[in-house]
Structure formats: structure tokens, C-alpha cells
C-alpha positions as protocol buffer text, in pm:
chain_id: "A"
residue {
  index: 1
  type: UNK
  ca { x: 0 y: 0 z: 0 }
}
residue {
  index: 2
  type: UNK
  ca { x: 273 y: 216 z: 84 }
}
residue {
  index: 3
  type: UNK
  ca { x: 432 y: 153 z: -258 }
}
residue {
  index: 4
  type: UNK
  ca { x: 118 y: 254 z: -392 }
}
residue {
  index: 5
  type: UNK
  ca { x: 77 y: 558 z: -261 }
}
residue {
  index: 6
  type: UNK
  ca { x: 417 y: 674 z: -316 }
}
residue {
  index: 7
  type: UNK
  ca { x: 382 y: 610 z: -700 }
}
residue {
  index: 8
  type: UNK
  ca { x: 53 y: 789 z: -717 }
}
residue {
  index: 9
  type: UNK
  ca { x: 216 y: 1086 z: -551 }
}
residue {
  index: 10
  type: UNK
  ca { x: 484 y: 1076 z: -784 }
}
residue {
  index: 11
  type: UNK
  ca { x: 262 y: 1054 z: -1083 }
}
residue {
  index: 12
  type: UNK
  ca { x: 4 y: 1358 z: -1039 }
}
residue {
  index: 13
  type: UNK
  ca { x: 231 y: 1649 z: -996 }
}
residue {
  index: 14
  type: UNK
  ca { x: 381 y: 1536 z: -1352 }
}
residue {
  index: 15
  type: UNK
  ca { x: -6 y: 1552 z: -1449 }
}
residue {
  index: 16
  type: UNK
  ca { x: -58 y: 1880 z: -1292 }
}
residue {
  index: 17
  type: UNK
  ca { x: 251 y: 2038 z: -1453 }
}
residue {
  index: 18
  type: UNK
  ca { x: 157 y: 1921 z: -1860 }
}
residue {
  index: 19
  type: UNK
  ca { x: -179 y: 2101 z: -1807 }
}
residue {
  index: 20
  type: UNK
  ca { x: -78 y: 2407 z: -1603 }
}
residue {
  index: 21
  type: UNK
  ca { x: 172 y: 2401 z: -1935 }
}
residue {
  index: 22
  type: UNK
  ca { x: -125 y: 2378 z: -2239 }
}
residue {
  index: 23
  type: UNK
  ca { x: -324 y: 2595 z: -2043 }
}
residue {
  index: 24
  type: UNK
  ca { x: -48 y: 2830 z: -2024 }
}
residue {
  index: 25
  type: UNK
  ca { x: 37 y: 2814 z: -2411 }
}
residue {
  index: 26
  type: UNK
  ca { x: -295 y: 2840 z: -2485 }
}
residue {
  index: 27
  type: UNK
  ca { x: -336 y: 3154 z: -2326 }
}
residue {
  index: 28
  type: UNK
  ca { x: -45 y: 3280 z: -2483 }
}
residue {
  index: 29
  type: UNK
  ca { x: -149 y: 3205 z: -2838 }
}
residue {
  index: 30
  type: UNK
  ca { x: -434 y: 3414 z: -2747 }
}
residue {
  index: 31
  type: UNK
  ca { x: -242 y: 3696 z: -2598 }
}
residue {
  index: 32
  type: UNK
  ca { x: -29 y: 3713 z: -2949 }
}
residue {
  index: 33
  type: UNK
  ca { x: -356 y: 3696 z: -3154 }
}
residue {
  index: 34
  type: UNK
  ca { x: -477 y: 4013 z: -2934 }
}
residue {
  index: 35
  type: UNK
  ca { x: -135 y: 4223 z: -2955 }
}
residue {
  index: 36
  type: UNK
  ca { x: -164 y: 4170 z: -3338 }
}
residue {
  index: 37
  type: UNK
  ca { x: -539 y: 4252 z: -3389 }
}
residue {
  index: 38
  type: UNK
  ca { x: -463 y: 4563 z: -3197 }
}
residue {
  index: 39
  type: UNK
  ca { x: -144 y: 4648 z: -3382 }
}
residue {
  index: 40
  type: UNK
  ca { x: -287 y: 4601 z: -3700 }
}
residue {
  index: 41
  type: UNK
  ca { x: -653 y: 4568 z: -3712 }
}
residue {
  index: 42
  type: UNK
  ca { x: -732 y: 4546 z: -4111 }
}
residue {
  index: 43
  type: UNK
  ca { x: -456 y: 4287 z: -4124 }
}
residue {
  index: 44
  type: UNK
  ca { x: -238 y: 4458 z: -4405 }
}
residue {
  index: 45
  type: UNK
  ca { x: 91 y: 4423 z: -4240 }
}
residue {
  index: 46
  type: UNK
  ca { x: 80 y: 4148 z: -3974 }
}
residue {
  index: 47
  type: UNK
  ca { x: 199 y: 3823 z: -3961 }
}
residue {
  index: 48
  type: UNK
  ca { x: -32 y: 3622 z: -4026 }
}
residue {
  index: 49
  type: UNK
  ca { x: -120 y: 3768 z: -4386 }
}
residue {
  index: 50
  type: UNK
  ca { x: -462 y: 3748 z: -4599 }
}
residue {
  index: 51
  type: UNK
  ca { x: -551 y: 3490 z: -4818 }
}
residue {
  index: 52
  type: UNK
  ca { x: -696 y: 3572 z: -5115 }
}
residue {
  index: 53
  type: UNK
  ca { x: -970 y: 3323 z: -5282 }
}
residue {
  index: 54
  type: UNK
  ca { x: -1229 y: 3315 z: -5547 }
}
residue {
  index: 55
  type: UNK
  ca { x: -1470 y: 3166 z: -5267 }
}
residue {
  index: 56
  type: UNK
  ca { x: -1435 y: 3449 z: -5009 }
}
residue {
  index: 57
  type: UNK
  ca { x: -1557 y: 3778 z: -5079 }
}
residue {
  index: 58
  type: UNK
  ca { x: -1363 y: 4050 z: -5307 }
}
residue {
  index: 59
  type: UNK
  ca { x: -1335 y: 4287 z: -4966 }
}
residue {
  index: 60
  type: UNK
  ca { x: -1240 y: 4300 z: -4666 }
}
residue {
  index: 61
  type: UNK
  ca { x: -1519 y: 4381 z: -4441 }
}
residue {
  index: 62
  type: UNK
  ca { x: -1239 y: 4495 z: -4144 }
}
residue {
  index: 63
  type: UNK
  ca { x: -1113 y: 4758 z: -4383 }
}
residue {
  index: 64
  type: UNK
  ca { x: -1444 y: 4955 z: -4301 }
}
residue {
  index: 65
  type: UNK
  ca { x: -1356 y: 5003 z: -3896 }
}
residue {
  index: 66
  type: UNK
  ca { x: -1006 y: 5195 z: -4002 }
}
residue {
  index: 67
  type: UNK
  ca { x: -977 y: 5550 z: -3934 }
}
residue {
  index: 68
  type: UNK
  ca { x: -939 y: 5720 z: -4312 }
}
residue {
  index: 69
  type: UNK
  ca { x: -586 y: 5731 z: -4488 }
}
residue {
  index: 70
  type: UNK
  ca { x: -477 y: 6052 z: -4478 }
}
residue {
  index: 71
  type: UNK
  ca { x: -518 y: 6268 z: -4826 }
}
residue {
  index: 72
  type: UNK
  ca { x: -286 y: 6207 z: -5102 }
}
residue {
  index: 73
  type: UNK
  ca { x: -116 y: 6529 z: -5145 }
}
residue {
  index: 74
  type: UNK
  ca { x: 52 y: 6553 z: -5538 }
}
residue {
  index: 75
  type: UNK
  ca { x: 425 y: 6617 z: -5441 }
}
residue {
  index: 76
  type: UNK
  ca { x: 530 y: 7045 z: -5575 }
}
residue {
  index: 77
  type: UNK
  ca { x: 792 y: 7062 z: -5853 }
}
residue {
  index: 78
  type: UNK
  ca { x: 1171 y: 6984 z: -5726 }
}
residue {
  index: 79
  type: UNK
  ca { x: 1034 y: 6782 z: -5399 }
}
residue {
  index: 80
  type: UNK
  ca { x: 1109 y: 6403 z: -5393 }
}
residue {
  index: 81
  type: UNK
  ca { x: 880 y: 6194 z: -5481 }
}
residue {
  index: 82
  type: UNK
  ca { x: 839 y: 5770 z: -5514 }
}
residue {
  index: 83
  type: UNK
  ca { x: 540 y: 5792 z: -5759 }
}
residue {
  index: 84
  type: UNK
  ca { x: 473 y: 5622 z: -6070 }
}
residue {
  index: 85
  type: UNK
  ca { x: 393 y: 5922 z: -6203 }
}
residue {
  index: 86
  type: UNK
  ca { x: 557 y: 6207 z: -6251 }
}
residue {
  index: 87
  type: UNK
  ca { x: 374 y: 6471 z: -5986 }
}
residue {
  index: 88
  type: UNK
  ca { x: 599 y: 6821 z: -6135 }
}
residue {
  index: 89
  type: UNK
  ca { x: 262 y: 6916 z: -6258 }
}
residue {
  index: 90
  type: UNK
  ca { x: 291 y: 6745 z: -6642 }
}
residue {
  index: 91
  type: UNK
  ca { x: 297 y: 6373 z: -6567 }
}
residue {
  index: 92
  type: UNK
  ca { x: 555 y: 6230 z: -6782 }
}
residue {
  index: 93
  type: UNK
  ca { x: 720 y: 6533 z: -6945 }
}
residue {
  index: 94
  type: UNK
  ca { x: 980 y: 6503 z: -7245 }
}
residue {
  index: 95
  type: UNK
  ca { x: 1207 y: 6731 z: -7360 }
}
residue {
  index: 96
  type: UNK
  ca { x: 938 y: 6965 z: -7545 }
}
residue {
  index: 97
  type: UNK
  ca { x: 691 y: 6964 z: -7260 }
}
residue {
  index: 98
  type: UNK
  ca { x: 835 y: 7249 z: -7021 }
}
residue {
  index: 99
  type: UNK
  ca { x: 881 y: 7515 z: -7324 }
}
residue {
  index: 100
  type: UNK
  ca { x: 531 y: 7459 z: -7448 }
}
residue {
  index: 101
  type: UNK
  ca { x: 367 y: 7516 z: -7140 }
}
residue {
  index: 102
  type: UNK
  ca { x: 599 y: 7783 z: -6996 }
}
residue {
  index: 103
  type: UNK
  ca { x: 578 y: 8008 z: -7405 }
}
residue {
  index: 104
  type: UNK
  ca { x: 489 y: 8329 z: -7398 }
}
residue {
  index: 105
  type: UNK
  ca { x: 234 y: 8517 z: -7663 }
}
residue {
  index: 106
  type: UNK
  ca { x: 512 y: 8580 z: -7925 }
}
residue {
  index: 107
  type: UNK
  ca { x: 681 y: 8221 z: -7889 }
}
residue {
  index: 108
  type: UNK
  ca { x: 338 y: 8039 z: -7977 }
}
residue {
  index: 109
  type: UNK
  ca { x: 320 y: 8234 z: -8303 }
}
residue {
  index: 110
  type: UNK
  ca { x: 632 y: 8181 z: -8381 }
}
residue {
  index: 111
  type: UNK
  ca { x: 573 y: 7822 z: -8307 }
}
residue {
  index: 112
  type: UNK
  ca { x: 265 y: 7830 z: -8518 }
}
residue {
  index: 113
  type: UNK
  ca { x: 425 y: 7975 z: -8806 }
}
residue {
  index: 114
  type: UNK
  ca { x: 717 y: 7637 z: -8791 }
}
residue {
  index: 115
  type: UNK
  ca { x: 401 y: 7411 z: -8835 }
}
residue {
  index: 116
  type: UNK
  ca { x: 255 y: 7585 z: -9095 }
}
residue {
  index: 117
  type: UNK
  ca { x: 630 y: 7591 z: -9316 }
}
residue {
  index: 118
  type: UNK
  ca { x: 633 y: 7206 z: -9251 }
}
residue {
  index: 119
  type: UNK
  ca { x: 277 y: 7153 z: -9353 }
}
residue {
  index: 120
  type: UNK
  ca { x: 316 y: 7313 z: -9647 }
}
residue {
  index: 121
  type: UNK
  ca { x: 609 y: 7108 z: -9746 }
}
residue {
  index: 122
  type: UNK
  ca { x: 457 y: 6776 z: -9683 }
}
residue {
  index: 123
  type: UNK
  ca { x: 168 y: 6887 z: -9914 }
}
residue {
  index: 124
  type: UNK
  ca { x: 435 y: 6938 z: -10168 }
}
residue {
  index: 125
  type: UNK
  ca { x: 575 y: 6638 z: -10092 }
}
residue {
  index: 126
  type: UNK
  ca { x: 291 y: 6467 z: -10157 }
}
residue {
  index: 127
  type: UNK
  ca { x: 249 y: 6676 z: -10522 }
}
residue {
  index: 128
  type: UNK
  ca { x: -5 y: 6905 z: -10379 }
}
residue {
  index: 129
  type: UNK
  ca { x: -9 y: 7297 z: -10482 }
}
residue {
  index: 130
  type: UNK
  ca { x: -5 y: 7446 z: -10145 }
}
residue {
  index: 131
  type: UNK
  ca { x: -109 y: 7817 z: -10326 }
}
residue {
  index: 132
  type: UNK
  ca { x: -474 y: 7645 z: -10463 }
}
residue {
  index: 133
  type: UNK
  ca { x: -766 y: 7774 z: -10273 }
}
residue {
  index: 134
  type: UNK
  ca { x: -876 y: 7447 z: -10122 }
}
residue {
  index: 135
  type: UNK
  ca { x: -540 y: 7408 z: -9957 }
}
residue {
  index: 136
  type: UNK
  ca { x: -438 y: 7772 z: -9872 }
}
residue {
  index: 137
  type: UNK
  ca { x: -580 y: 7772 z: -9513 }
}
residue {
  index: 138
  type: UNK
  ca { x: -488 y: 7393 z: -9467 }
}
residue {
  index: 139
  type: UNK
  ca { x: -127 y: 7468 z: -9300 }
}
residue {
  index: 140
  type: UNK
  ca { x: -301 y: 7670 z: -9029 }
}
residue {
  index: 141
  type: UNK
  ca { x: -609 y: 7456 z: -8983 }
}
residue {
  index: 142
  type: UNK
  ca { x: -403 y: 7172 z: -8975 }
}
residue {
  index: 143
  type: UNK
  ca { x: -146 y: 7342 z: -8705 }
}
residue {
  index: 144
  type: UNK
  ca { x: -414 y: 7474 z: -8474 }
}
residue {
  index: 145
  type: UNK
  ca { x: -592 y: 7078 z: -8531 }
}
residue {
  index: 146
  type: UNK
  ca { x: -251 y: 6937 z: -8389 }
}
residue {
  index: 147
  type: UNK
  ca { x: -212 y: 7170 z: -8146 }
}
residue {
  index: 148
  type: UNK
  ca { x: -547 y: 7066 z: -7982 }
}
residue {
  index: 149
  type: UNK
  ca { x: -480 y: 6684 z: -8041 }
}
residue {
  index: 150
  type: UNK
  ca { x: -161 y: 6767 z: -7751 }
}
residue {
  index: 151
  type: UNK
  ca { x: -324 y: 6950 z: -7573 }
}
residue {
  index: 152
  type: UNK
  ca { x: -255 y: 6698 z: -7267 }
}
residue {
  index: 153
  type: UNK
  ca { x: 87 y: 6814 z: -7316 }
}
residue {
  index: 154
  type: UNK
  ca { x: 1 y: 7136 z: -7143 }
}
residue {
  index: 155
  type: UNK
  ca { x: -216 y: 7048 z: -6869 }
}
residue {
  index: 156
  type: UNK
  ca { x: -136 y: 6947 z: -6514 }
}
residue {
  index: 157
  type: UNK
  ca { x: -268 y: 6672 z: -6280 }
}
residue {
  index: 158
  type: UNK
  ca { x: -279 y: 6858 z: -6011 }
}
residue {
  index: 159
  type: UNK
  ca { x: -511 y: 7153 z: -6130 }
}
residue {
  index: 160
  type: UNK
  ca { x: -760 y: 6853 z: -6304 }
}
residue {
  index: 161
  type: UNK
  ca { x: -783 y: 6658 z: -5932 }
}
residue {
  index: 162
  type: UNK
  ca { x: -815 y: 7031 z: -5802 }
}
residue {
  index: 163
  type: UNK
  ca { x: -872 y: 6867 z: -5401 }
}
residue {
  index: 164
  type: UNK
  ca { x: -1208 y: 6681 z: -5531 }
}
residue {
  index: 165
  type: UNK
  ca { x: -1129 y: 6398 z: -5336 }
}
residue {
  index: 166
  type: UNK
  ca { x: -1345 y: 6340 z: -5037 }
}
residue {
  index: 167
  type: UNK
  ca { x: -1413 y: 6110 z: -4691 }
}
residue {
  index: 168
  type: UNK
  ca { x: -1690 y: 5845 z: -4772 }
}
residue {
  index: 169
  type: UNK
  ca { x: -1690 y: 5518 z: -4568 }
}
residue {
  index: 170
  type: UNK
  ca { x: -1740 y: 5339 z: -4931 }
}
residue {
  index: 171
  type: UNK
  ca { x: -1568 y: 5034 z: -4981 }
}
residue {
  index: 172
  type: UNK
  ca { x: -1774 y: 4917 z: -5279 }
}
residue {
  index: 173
  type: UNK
  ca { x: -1665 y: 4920 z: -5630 }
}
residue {
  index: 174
  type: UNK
  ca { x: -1732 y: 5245 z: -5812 }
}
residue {
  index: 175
  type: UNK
  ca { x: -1712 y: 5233 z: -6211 }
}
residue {
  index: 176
  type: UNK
  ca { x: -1682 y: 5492 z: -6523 }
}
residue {
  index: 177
  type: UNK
  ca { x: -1744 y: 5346 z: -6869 }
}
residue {
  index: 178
  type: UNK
  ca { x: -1783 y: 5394 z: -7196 }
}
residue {
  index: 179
  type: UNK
  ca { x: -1552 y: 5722 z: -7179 }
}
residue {
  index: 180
  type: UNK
  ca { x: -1477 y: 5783 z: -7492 }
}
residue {
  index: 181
  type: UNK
  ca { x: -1134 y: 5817 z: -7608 }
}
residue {
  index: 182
  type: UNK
  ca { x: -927 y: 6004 z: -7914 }
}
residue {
  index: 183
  type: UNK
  ca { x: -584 y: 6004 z: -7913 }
}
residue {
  index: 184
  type: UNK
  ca { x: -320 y: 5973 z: -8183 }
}
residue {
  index: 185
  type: UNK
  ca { x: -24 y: 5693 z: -8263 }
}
residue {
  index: 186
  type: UNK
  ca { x: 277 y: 5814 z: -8200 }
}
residue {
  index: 187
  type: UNK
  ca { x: 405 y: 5584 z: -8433 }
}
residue {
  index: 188
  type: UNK
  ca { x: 235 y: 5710 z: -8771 }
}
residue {
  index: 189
  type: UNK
  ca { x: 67 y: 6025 z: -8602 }
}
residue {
  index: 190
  type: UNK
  ca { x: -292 y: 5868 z: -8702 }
}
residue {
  index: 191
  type: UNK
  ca { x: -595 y: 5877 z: -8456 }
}
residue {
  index: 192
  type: UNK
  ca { x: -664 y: 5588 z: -8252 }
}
residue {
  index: 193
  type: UNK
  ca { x: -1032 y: 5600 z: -8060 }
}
residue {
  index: 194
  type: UNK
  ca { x: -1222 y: 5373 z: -7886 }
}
residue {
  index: 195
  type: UNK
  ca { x: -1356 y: 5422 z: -7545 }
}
residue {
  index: 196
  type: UNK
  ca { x: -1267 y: 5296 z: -7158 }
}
residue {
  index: 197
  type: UNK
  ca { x: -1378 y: 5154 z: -6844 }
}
residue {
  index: 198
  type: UNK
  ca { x: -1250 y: 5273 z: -6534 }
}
residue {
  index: 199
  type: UNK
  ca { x: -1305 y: 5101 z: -6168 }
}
residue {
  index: 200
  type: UNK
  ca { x: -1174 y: 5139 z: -5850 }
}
residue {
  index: 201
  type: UNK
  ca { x: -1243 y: 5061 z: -5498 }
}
residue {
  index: 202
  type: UNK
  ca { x: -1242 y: 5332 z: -5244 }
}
residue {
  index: 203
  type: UNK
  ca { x: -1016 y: 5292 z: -4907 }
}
residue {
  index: 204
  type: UNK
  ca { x: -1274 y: 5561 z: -4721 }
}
residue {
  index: 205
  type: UNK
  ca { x: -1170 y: 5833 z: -4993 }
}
residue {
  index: 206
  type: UNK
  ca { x: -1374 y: 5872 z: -5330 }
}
residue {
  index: 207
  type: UNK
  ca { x: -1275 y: 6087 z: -5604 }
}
residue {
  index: 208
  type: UNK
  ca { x: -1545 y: 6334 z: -5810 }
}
residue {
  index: 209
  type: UNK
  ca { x: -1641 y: 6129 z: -6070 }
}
residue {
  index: 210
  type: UNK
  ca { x: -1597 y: 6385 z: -6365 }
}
residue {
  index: 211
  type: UNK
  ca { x: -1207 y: 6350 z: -6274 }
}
residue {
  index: 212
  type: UNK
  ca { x: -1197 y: 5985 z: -6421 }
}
residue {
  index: 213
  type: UNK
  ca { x: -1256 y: 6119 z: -6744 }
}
residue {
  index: 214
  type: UNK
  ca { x: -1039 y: 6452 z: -6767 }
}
residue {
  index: 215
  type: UNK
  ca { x: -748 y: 6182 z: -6616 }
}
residue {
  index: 216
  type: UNK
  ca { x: -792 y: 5991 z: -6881 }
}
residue {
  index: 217
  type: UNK
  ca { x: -819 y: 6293 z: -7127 }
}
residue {
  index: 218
  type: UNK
  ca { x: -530 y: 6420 z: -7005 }
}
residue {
  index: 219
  type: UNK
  ca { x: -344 y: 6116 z: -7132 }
}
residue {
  index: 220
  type: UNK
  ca { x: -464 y: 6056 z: -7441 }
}
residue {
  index: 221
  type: UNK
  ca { x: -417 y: 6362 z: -7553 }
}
residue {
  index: 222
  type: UNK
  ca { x: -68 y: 6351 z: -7611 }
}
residue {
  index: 223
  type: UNK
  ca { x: 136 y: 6108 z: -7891 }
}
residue {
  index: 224
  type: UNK
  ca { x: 64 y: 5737 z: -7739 }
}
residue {
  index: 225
  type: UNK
  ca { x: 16 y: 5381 z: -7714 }
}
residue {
  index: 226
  type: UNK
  ca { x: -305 y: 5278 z: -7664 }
}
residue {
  index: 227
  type: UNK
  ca { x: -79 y: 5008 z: -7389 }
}
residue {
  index: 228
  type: UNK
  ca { x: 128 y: 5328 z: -7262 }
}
residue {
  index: 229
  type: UNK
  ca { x: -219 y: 5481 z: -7189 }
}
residue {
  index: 230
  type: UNK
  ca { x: -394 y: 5204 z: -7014 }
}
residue {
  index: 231
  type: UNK
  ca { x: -113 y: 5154 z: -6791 }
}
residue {
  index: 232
  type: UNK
  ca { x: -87 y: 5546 z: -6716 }
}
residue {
  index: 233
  type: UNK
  ca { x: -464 y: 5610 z: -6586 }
}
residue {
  index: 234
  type: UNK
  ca { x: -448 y: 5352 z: -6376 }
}
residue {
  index: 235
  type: UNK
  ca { x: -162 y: 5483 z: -6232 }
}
residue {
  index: 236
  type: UNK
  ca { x: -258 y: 5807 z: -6156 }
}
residue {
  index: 237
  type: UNK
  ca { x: -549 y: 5735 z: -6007 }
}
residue {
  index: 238
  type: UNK
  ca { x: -371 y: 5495 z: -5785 }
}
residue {
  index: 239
  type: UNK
  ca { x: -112 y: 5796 z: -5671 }
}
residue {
  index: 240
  type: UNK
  ca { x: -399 y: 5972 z: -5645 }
}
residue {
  index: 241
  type: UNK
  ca { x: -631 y: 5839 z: -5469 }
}
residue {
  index: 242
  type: UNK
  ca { x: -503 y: 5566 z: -5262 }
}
residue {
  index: 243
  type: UNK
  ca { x: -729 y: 5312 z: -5339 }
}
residue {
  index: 244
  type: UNK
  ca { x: -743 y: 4936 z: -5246 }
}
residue {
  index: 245
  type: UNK
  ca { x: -742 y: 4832 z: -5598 }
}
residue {
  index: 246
  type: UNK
  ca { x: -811 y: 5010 z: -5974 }
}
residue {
  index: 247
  type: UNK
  ca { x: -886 y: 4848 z: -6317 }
}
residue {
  index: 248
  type: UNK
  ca { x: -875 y: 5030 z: -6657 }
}
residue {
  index: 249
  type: UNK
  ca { x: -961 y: 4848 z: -6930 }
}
residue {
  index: 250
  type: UNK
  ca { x: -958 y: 5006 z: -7314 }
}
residue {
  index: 251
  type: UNK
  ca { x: -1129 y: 4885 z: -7650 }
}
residue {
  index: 252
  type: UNK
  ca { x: -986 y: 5108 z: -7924 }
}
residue {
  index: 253
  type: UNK
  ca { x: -981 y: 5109 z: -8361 }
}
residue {
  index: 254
  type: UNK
  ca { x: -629 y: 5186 z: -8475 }
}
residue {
  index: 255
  type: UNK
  ca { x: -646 y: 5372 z: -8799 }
}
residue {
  index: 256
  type: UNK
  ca { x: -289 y: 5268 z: -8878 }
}
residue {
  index: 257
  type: UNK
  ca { x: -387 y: 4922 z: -8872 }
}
residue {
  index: 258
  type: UNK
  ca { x: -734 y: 5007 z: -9049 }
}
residue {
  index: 259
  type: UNK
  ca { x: -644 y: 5246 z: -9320 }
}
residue {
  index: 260
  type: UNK
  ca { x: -257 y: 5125 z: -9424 }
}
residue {
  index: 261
  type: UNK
  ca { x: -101 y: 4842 z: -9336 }
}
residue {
  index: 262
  type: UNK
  ca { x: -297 y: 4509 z: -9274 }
}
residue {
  index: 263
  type: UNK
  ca { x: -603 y: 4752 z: -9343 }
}
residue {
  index: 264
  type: UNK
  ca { x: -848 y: 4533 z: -9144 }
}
residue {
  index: 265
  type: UNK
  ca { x: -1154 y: 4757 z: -9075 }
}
residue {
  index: 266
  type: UNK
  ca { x: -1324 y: 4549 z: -8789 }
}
residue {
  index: 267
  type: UNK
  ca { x: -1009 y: 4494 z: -8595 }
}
residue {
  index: 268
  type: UNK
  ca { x: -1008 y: 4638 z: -8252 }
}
residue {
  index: 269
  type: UNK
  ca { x: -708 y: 4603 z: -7951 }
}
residue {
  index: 270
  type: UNK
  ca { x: -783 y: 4542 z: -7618 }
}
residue {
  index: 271
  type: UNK
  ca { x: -575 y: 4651 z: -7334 }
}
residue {
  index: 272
  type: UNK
  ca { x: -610 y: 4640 z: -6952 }
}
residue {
  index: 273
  type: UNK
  ca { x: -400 y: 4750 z: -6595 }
}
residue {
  index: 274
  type: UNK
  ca { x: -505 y: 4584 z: -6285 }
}
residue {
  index: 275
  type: UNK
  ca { x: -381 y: 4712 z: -5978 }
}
residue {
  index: 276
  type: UNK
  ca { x: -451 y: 4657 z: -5604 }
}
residue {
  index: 277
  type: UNK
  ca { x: -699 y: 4382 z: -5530 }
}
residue {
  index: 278
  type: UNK
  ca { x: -804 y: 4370 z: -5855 }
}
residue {
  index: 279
  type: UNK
  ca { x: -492 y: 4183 z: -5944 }
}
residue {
  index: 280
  type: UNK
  ca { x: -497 y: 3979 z: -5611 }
}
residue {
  index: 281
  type: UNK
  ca { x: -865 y: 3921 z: -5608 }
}
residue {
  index: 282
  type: UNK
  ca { x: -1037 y: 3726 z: -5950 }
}
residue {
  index: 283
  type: UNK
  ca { x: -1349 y: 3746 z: -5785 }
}
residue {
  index: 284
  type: UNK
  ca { x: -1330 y: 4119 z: -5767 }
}
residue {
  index: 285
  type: UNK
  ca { x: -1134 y: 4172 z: -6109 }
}
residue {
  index: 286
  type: UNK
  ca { x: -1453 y: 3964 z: -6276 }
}
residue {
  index: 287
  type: UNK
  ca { x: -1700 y: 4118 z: -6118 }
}
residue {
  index: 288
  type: UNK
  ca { x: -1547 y: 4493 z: -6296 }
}
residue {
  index: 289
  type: UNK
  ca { x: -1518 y: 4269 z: -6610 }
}
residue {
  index: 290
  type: UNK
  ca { x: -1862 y: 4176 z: -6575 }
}
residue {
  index: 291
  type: UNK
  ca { x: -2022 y: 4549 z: -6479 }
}
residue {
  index: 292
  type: UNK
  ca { x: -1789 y: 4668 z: -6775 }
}
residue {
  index: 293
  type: UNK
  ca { x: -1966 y: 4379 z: -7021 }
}
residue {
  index: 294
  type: UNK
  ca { x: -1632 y: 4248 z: -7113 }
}
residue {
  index: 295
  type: UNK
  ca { x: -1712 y: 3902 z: -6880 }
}
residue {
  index: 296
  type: UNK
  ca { x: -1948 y: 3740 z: -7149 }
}
């Protein structure tokens, strides 16, 4: 009996000890789970990261209790800057850029008159009689046309956003389509037009919805490719804004494909940018295909 006893004594303090233990890491497991929730509530940068699945849903519904980012401010001319795009006020400027917006009165005419010489020649070139009445005007009208084309050459981000960006708690997908878009190949200087879809999904900050479109004027309005410009709305609205996710997608005719070249008529290019969640979400990237009609 005595030997017994002895063993059972011996026995339930090891028993005690391997539950006082689980208990213990138990608790701790949820201590760690508490310091990260509270260190970084909507998840984005602890350890344990998201998952991302076609069977969940396309957001996050924690992203709603964070307080709002703080507004995007486009960076002055000389200050440092990380963004995509180029913030000194002309978004991706090239060597021409700065003396056409800064001219003066006299330097535009005299700028004018250069286009008007070289029209001139290429309709000689061409075995034209620049002097005949149908043509006499054409140098100018043609100058002034070209000038307009580039216009986007001149204007600046920051006066088109002009601070309409405002606090909504709306994480829900907000959409823009069917913008049309003219713009001209900088390879052959032909139009190319077609129209795009723009989507993004707020992070407690929505833009005014007439900006979408004067971005993407802005763009196009210069000498591009119609990839060039897909890629460059999308990124400007995501330096802009701040979003959790944008998607442009564009549908365009390409009049050097339609009128030389391969000359097929019905031929049309199709180019999207996914950024955010729309790239790390399908769910979410079909559902804009889908609102867009491109998801058929």
C-alpha cells in the first residue's frame, strides 16, 4: 500500500505540470492573436497575412472600422517623390513639354508659323499645290488641329484633381465606362479612338467622378500607345487616390492598322491595368469585367 501511494504521488504532480503548461500556451497564443489585432486591425501588415480566394468575398469587411488614410497630397515641382507618375505638374514630361507650357504670346506664333512651313512642305511632298484655294488655309487649320490633339501636353494633374477627393466610408466598387477616347499613334501620327472603363475601390476616400474622365483625357491627348495609356490612368489614379485596388480596361480602332497596313476595318485592340486587389482578387477583377460587359 505504501508503494502505492508513493507512485501515485509521484505521478500527479507530472499531471498537474503538462496542463498548467497547455493551459499556459494556450493563453499565450491568445495573448499574441490580441497584440496583433490591436497592432494592426485590417490585417495589411501582420503576420499572419490574408488569403486571397475566389470563394471568399472581393473585400475586406475589417477595412471599413479603419480611421481614413490621410489625403494624397501631389508632391510640388523639385520635392522628392516615389510615384509612378511624374507629380511636377505634367505627368511624364519630355524634352518639349516644359517650353510649351511655360511660351509666352510671341513664342506660340512663332511656333505656329514652324508648323505651318512644314505643312506646307509635306503637301508638296505629296504633289499638292499648297497656293490652290482648297489648300491655302490647310497649313493653319491643320497646325491649330494638332495643337489641340496635344493639348494633354500642357495640362497638369494637379489643377484637373483640383482637391475633389473626399471622406466616404465606401468600400464598394465604383465604375466609369464607356468614356470615350481620341488620341493619336505616336508611331504614324494617325488617330486611334475607342472608349474605356475605369473602376476602382475606395479605401474611405472617393474621387469626383468627372475627374476619371479629364485623367484619362489628359493622357490621351498627347502622342501614345493605346498600352502606354492604359497603364498610365491607372496609375494616376492609384497615386492619387489611394485606393485598395483600380482596373482600366480600353477597346480602341487603330487607324494605322485600319487604313494602311494590314487595313483590317473590324479589328479592334484590347488593353487592360489591374492594380490593387483587382490583381490579387479574380473574384473582384470579374466582377469589374462583368459590370464593364467584357465578362461574357
Amino acid at each position: 500500500m505504501s508503494s502505492t501511494a508513493s507512485d501515485n504521488s509521484e505521478v500527479k504532480p507530472q499531471h498537474n505540470n503538462d496542463a498548467k503548461s497547455g493551459r499556459a500556451m494556450t493563453m499565450r497564443k491568445r495573448h499574441l492573436s490580441r497584440e496583433y489585432a490591436r497592432e494592426d486591425p485590417d490585417g495589411r501588415n501582420s503576420v499572419t497575412k490574408r488569403r486571397y480566394s475566389t470563394k471568399k468575398a472581393p473585400r475586406d469587411p475589417r477595412d471599413e472600422a479603419d480611421p481614413p488614410s490621410p489625403r494624397k497630397v501631389l508632391k510640388p515641382d523639385g520635392e522628392e517623390t516615389k510615384s509612378v507618375i511624374d507629380f511636377d505638374g505634367l505627368s511624364r514630361p519630355n524634352t518639349g513639354t516644359r517650353p510649351r507650357l511655360e511660351k509666352s504670346a510671341t513664342q506660340d506664333l512663332e511656333r505656329l508659323s514652324k508648323m505651318r512651313d512644314a505643312v506646307r512642305t509635306i503637301l508638296e511632298c505629296v504633289g499638292e499645290d499648297p497656293t490652290r484655294s482648297g489648300l491655302l488655309d490647310t497649313p493653319e487649320r491643320y497646325a491649330k488641329a494638332m495643337m489641340f490633339f496635344t493639348k494633354g501636353y500642357r495640362q497638369d494633374l494637379r489643377d484637373i484633381v483640383n482637391n475633389a477627393i473626399f471622406h466616404e466610408n465606401h468600400n464598394e466598387m465604383v465604375v466609369v465606362k464607356n468614356v470615350e477616347i481620341f488620341s493619336m499613334c505616336e508611331h504614324h501620327m494617325i488617330p486611334f479612338m475607342g472608349k474605356m472603363h475605369i473602376g476602382y475601390i475606395p479605401y474611405h476616400s472617393v474621387i469626383g467622378l468627372s475627374k476619371l474622365p479629364r485623367i484619362a483625357e489628359m493622357f490621351s491627348r498627347r502622342l501614345q500607345i493605346q498600352e502606354r495609356l492604359t497603364k498610365e490612368v491607372a496609375n494616376a489614379i492609384m497615386e492619387v487616390l489611394n485606393p485598395q485596388g483600380v482596373a482600366v480596361v480600353m477597346e480602341s480602332s487603330h487607324l494605322c492598322m485600319v487604313t494602311r497596313g494590314v487595313e483590317k476595318t473590324t479589328a479592334a485592340t484590347i488593353t487592360s491595368c489591374v492594380l490593387g486587389c483587382f490583381k490579387a482578387k479574380e473574384k473582384t477583377r470579374n466582377e469589374f469585367l462583368s459590370l464593364v460587359g467584357l465578362n461574357r
